[in-house]
TIVO-2410 file (N, C-alpha, C; in nm, 3 decimals):
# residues 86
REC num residu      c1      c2      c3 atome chaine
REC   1      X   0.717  20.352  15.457     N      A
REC   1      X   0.623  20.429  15.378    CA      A
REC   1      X   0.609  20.570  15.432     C      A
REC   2      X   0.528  20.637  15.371     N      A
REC   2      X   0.514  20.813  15.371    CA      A
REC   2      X   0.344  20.809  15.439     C      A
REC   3      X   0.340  20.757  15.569     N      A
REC   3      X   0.260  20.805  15.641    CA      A
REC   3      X   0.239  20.811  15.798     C      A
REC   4      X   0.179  20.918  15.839     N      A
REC   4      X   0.146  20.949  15.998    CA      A
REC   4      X   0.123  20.831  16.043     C      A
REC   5      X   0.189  20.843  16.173     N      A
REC   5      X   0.192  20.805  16.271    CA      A
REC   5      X   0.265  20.639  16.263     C      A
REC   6      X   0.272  20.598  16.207     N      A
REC   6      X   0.303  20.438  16.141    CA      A
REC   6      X   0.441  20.481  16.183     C      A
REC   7      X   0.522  20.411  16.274     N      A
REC   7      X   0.682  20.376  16.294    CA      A
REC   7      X   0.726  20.247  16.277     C      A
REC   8      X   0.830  20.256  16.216     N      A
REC   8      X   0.916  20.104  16.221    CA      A
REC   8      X   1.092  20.111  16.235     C      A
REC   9      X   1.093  20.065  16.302     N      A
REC   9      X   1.272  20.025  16.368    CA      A
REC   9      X   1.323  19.954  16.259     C      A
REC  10      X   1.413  19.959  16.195     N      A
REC  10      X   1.461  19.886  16.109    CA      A
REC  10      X   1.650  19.932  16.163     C      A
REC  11      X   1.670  19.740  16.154     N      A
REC  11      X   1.778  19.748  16.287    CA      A
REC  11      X   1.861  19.772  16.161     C      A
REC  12      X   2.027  19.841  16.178     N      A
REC  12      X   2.138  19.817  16.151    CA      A
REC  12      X   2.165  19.720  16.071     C      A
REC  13      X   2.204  19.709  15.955     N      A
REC  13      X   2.262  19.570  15.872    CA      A
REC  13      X   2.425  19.548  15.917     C      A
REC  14      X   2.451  19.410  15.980     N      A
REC  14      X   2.562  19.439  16.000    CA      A
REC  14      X   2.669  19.375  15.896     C      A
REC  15      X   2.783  19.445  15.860     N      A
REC  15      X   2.839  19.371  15.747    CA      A
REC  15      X   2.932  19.248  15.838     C      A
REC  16      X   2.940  19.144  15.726     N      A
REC  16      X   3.041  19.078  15.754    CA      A
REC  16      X   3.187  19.058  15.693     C      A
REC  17      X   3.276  19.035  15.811     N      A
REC  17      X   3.413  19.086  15.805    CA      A
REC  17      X   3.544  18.978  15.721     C      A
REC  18      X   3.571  19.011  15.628     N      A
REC  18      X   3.636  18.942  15.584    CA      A
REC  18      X   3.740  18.843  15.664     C      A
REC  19      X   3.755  18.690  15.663     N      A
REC  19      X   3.884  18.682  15.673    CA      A
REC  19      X   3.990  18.605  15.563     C      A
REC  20      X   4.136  18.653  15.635     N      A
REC  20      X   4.220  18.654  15.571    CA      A
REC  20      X   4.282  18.523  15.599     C      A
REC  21      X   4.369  18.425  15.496     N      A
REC  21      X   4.393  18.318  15.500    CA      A
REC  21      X   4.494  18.280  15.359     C      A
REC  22      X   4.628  18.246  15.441     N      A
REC  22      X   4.714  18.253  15.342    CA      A
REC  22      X   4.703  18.063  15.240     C      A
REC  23      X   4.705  18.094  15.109     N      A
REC  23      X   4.653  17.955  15.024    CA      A
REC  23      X   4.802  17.937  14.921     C      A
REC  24      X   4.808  17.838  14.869     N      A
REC  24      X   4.954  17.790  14.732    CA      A
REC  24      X   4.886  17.850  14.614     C      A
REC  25      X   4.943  17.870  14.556     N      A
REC  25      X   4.889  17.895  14.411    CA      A
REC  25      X   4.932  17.784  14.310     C      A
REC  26      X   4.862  17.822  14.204     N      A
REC  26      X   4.872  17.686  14.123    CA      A
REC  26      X   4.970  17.607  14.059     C      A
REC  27      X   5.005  17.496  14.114     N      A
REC  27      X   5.163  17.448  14.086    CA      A
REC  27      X   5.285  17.434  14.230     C      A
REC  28      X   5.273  17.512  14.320     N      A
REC  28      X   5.334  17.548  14.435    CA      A
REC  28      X   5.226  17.511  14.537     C      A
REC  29      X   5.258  17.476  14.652     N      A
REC  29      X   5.184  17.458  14.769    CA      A
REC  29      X   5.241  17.578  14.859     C      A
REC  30      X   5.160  17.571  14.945     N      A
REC  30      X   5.192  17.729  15.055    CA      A
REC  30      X   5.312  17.661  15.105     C      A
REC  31      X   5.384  17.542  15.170     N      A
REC  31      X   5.481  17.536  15.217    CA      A
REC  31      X   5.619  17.553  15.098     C      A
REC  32      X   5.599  17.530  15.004     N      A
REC  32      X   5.684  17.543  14.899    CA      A
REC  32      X   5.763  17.743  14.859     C      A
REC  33      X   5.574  17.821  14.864     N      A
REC  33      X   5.613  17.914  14.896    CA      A
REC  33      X   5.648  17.963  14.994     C      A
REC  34      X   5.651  17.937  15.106     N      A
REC  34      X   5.715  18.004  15.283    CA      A
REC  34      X   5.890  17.944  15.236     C      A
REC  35      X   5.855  17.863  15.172     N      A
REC  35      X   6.049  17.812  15.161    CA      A
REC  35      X   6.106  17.889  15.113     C      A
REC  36      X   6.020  17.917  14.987     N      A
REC  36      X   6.100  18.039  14.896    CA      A
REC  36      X   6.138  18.144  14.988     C      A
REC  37      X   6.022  18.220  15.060     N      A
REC  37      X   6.010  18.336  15.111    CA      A
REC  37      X   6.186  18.303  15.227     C      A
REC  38      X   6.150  18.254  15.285     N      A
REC  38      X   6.267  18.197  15.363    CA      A
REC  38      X   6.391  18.166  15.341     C      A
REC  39      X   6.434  18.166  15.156     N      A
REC  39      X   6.508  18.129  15.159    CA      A
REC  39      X   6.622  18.301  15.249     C      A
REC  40      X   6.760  18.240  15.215     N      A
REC  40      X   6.877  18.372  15.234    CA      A
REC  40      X   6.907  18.426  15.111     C      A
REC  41      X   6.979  18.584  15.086     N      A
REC  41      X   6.951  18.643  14.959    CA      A
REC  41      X   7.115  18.580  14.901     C      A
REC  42      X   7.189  18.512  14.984     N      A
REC  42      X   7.318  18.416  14.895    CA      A
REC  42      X   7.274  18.367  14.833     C      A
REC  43      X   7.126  18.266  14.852     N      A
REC  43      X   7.092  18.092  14.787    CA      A
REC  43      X   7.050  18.158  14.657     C      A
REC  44      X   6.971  18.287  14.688     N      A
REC  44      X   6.874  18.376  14.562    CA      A
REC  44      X   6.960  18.375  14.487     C      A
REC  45      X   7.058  18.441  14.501     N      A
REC  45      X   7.148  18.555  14.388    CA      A
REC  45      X   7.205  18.422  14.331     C      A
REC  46      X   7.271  18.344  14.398     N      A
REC  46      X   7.331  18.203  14.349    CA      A
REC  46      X   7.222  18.155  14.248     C      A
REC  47      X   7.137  18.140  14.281     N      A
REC  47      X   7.010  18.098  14.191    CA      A
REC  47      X   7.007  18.159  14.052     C      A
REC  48      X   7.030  18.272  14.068     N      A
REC  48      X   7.000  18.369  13.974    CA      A
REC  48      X   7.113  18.361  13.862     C      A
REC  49      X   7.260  18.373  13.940     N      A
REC  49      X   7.354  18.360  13.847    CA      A
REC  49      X   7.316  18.231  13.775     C      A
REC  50      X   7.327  18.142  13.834     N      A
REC  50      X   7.342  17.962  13.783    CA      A
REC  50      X   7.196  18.024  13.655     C      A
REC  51      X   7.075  18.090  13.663     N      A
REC  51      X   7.017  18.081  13.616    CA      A
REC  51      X   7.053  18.136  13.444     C      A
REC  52      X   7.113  18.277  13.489     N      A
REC  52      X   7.122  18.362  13.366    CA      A
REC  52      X   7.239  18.252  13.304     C      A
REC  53      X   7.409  18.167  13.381     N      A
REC  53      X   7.512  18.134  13.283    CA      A
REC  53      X   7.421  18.048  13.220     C      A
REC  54      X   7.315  17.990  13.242     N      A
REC  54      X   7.268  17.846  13.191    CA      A
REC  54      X   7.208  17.872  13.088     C      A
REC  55      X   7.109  18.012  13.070     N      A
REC  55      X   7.051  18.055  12.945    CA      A
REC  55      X   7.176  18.122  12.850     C      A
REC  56      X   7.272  18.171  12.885     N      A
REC  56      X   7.385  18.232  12.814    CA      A
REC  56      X   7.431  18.133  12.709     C      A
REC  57      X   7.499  17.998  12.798     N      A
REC  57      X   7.553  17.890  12.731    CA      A
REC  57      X   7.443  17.817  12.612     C      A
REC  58      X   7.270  17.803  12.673     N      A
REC  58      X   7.238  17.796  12.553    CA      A
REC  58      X   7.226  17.867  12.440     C      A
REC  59      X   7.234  18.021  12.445     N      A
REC  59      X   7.175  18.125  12.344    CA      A
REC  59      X   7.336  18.093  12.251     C      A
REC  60      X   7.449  18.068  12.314     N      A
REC  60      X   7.538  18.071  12.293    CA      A
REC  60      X   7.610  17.945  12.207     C      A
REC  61      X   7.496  17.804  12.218     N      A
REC  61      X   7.522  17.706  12.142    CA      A
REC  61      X   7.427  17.704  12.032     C      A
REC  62      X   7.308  17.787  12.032     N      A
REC  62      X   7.201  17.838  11.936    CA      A
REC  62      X   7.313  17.884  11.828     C      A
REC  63      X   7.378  17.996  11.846     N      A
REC  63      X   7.433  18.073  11.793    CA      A
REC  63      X   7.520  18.023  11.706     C      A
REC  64      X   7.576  17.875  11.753     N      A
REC  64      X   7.686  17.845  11.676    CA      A
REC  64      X   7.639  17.731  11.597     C      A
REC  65      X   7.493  17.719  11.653     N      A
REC  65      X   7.472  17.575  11.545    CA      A
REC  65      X   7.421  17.643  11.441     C      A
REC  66      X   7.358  17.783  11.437     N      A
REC  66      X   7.308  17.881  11.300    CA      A
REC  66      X   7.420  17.943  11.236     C      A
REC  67      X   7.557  17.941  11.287     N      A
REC  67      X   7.636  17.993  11.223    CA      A
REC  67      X   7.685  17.864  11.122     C      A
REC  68      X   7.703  17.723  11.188     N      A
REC  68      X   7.785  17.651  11.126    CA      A
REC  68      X   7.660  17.577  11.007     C      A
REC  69      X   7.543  17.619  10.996     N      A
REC  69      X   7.453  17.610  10.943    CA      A
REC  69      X   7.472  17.688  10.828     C      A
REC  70      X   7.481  17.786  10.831     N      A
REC  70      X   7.514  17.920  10.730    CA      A
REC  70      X   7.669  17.877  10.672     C      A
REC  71      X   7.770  17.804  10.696     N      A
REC  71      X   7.936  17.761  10.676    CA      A
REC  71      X   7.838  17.705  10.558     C      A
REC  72      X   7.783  17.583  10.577     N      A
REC  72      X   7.769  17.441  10.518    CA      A
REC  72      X   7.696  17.484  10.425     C      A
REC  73      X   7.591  17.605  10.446     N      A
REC  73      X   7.517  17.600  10.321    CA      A
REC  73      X   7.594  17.650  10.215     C      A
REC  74      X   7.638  17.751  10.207     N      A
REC  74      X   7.785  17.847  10.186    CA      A
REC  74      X   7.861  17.766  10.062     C      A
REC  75      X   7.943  17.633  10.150     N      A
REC  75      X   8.004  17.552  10.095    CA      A
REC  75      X   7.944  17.460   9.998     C      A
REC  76      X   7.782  17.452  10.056     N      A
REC  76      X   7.732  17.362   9.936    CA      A
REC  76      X   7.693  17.456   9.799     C      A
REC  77      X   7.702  17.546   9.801     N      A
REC  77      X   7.676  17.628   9.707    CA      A
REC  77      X   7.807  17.625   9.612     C      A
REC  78      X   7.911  17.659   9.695     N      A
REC  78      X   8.043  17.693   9.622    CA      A
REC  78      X   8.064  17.488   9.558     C      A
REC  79      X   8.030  17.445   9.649     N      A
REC  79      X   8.101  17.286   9.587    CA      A
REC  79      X   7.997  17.261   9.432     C      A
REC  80      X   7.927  17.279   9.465     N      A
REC  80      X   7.840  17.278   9.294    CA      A
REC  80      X   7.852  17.375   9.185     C      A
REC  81      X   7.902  17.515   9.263     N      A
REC  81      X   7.949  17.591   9.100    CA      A
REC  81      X   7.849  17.649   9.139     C      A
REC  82      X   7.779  17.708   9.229     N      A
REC  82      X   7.694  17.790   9.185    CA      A
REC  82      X   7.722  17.948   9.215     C      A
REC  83      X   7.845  17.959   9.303     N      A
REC  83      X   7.916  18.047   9.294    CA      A
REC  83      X   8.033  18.129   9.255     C      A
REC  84      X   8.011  18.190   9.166     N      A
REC  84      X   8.121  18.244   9.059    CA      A
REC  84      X   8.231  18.322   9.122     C      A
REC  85      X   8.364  18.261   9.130     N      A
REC  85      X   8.495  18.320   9.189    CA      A
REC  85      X   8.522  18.442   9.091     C      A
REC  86      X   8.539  18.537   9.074     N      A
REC  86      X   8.664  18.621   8.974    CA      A
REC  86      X   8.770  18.625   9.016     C      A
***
């Protein structure tokens, strides 16, 4: 307060200090991630290739089951006459 002679000590607040503590995240356990972290950048890149041919080969059997999709419809059109040759 705002008056003579009246003193008061008012100690220091002291903060408290964070600590730090490594945890898994959801799905992975922390030892799962230190493995990763650990792995060598051969096993990675190996990883990586095997990863991308594996999505290639599917985009790549996508591709051909919409093409041979598009043949058949094609043909069912022409086998009924509904497409006029000149």
């Amino acid at each position: 307060m705002h008056k003579k002679g009246i003193t008061e000590e008012i100690a220091k607040k002291r903060s408290r200090r964070t600590v730090k503590h490594k945890r898994g995240v959801e799905g992975l356990d922390m030892g799962a991630i230190l493995a990763k972290r650990n792995q060598s950048e051969q096993v990675r890149a190996k990883a990586r290739a095997d990863a991308v041919a594996k999505a290639k080969e599917a985009k790549k059997a996508k591709e051909a089951k919409k093409e041979k999709s598009k043949v058949r419809f094609a043909v069912s059109w022409f086998v009924c006459g509904l497409v006029l040759i000149d």
